[in-house]
DRENTIPA-144044 format. One record per residue: x negated, y negated, z of N, C-alpha, C in turn; residue in three letters. Coordinates in steps of 0.1 Angstrom, whole numbers, padded with zeros to 4 digits, always signed. Layout:
# DRENTIPA-144044
XYZXYZXYZALA...
# end
This chain:
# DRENTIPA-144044
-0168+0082+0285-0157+0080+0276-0161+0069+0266UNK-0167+0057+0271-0174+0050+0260-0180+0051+0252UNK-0191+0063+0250-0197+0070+0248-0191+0071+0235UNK-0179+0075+0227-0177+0081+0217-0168+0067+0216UNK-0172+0058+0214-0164+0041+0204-0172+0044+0193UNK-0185+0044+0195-0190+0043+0183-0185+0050+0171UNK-0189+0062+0178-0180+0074+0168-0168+0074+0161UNK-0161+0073+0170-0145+0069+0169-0146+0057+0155UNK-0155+0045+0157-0148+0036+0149-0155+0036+0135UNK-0167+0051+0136-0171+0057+0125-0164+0063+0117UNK-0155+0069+0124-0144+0080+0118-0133+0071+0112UNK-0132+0062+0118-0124+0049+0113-0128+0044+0100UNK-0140+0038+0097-0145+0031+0089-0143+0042+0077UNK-0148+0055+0076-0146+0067+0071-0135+0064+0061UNK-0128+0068+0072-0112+0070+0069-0105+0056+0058UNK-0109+0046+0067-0102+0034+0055-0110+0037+0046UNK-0124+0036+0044-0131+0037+0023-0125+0045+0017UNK-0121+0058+0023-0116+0068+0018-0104+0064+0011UNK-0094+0063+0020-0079+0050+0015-0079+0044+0006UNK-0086+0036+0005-0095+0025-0002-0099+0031-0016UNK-0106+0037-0020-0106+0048-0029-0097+0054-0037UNK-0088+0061-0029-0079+0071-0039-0068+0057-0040UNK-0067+0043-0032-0058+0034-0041-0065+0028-0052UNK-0077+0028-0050-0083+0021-0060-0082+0031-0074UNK-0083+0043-0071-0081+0052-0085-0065+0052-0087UNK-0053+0052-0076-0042+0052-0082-0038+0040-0093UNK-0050+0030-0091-0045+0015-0098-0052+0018-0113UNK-0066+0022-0108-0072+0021-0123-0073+0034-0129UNK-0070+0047-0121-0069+0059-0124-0061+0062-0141UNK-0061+0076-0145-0049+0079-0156-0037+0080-0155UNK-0025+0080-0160-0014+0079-0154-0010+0089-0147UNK-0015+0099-0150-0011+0113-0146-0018+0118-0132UNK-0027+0111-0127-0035+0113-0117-0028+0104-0107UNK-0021+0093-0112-0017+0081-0102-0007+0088-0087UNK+0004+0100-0090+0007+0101-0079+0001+0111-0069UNK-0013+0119-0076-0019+0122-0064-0027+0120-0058UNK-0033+0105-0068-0043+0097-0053-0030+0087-0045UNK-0019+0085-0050-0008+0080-0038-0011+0089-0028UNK-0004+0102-0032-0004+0113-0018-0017+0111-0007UNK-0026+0113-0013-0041+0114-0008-0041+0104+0000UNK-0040+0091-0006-0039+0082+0002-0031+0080+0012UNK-0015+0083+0013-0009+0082+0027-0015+0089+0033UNK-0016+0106+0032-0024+0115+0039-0039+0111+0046UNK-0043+0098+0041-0054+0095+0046-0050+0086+0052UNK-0041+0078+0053-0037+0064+0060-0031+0074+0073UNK-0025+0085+0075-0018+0090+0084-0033+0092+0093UNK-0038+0101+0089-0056+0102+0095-0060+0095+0102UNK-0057+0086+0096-0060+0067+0102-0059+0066+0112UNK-0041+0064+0110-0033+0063+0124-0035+0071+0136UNK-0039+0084+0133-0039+0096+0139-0052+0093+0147UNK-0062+0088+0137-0078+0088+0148-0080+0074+0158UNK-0066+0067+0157-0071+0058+0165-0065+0062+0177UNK-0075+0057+0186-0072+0061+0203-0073+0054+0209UNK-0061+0048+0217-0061+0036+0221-0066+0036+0234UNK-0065+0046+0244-0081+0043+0255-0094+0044+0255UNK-0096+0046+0242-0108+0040+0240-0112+0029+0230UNK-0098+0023+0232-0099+0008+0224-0094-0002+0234UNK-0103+0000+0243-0102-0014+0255-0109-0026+0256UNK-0117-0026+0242-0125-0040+0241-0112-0052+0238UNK-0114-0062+0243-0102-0072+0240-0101-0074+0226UNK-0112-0075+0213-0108-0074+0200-0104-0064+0193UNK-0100-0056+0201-0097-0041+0191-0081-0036+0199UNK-0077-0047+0210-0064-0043+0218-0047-0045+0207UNK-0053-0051+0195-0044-0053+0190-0040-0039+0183UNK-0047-0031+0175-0051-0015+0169-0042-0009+0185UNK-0038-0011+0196-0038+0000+0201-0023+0003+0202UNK-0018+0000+0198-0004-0002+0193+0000+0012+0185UNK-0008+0008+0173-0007+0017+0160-0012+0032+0165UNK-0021+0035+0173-0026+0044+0177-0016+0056+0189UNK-0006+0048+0194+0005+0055+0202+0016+0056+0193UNK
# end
């Protein structure tokens, strides 16, 4: 089962740039594009939530995430 942290906090890292992105274009984007990198972006912050798994976040620095993840 440890086996796939790595992965997992690949799919993570993923997921936030991605977030990270379509806010960054909602800010500097055209006006007309602004509410569908919003969308994109909750739909990718939901992803977020969704990929984290909280038994396989039993290292004591990552116990705080496991909250968000149930």
């Amino acid at each position: 089962m440890q086996d796939t942290l790595p992965q997992e906090l690949l799919q993570l890292l993923l997921l936030g740039a991605a977030g990270l992105i379509h806010l960054d274009t909602a800010r500097r984007g055209r006006r007309e594009d602004r509410p569908w990198s919003l969308l994109l972006a909750m739909a990718v912050l939901a992803g977020f939530c969704r990929e984290l798994d909280p038994d396989l976040m039993t290292d004591p620095s990552l116990v705080w995430w496991s909250w968000l993840g149930r």
